[in-house]
C-alpha positions as CSV (number, residue, x, y, z in Angstrom):
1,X,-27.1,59.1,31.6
2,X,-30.7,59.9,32.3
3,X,-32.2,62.4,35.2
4,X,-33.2,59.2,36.8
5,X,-29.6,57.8,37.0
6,X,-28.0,60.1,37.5
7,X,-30.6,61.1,40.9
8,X,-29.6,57.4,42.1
9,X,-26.2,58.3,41.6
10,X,-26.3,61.1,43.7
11,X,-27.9,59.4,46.5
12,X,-25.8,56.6,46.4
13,X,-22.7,59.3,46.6
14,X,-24.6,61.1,49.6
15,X,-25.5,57.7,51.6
16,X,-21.3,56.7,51.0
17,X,-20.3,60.4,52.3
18,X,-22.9,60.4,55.1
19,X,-21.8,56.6,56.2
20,X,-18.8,58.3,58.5
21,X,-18.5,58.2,61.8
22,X,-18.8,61.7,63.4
23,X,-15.7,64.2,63.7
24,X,-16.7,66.1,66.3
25,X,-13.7,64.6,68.5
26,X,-10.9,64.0,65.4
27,X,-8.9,66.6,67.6
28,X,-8.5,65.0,70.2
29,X,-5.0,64.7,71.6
30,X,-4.0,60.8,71.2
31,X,0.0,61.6,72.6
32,X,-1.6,62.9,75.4
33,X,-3.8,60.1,76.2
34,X,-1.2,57.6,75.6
35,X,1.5,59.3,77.9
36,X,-1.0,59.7,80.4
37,X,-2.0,56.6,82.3
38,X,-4.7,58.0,84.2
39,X,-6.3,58.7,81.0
40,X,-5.6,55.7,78.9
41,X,-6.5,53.5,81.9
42,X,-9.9,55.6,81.6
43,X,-10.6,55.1,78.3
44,X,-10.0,51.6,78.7
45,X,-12.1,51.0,81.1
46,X,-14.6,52.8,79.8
47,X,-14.7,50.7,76.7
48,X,-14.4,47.8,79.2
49,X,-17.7,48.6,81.1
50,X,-15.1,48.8,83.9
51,X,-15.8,52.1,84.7
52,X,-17.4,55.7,83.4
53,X,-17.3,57.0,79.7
54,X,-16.5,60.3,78.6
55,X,-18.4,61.9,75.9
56,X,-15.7,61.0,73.5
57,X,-15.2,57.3,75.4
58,X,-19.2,56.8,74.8
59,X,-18.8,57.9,71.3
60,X,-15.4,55.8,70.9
61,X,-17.4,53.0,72.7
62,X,-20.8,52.9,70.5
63,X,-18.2,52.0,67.2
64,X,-15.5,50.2,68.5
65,X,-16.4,46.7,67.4
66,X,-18.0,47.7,63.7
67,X,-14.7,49.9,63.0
68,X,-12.5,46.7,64.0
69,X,-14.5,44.3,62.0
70,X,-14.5,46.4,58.8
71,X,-10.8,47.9,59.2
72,X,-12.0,51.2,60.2
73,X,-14.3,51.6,57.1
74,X,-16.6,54.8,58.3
75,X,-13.7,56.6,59.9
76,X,-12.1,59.8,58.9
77,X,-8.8,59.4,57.9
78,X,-7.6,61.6,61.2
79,X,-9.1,58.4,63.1
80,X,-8.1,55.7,60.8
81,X,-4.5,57.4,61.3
82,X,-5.5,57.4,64.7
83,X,-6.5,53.9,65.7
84,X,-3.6,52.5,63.8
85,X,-1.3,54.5,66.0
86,X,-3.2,53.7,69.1
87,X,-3.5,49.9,68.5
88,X,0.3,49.9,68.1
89,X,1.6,51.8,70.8
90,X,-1.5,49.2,72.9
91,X,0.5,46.7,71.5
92,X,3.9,47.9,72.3
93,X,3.8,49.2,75.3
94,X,0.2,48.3,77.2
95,X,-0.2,44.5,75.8
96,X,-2.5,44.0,79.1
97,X,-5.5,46.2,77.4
98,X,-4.9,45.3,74.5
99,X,-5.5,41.5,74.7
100,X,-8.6,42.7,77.0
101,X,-9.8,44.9,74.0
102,X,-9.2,41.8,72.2
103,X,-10.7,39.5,73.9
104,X,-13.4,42.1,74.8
105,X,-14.0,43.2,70.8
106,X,-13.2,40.0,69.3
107,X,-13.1,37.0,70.8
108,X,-12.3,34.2,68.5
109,X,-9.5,36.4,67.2
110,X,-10.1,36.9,63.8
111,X,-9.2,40.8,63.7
112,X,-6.7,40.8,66.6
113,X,-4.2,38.3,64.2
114,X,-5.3,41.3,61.6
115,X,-3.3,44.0,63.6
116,X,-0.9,42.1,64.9
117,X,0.2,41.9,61.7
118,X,0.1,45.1,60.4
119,X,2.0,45.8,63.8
120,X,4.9,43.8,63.2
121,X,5.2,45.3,60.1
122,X,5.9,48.5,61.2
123,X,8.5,46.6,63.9
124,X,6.4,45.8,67.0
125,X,7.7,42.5,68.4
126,X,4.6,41.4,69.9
127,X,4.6,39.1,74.1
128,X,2.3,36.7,74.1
């Protein structure tokens, strides 16, 4: 391989690695939010525009719809292991936000039927 490829190589490998979203809040504490329903109801209305962000809620709110669109693409895997545990427990046991994220994030439905799914499979019956 020439100097040339590989150089375009390399930058294509550094744009890939850069293309994350940050991890400055990957230790945040999810069980914490999602026993709390101050705090979930917080965050969800922060990505609502219902109410105030945090500076993790701004940060959770600036890539919430590219990150359901493209199945969490730029996420670590802390928040790809994240959001999948959030969405279910949303769906299991706070199906009110989670059909307003829905509707909210994507409103003909095309990713919602997405995690549903992958929901279901894991043995969340889902209420309509």
């Amino acid at each position: 391989m020439s100097c040339k490829g590989v150089f375009i190589l390399l930058c294509v490998v550094a744009a890939s690695l850069a293309e994350t979203y940050t991890d400055k809040y990957d230790n945040i504490n999810l069980e914490e939010i999602k026993t709390n329903k101050r705090l979930l109801t917080a965050y969800a209305n922060c990505v609502l525009d219902k109410g105030k962000c945090s500076p993790e809620g701004k940060e959770l709110k600036s890539h919430l719809k590219e990150a359901m669109e493209t199945g969490c693409e730029k996420c670590t895997e802390t928040q790809k292991k994240g959001t999948e545990d959030m969405i279910q427990h949303l769906i299991k046991e706070e199906i009110e936000i989670w059909h307003e994220l829905a509707e909210k994030y994507d409103p003909t439905g095309k990713w919602r039927k997405e995690y549903e799914e992958r929901a279901k499979a894991h043995g969340i019956i889902i209420p309509q």
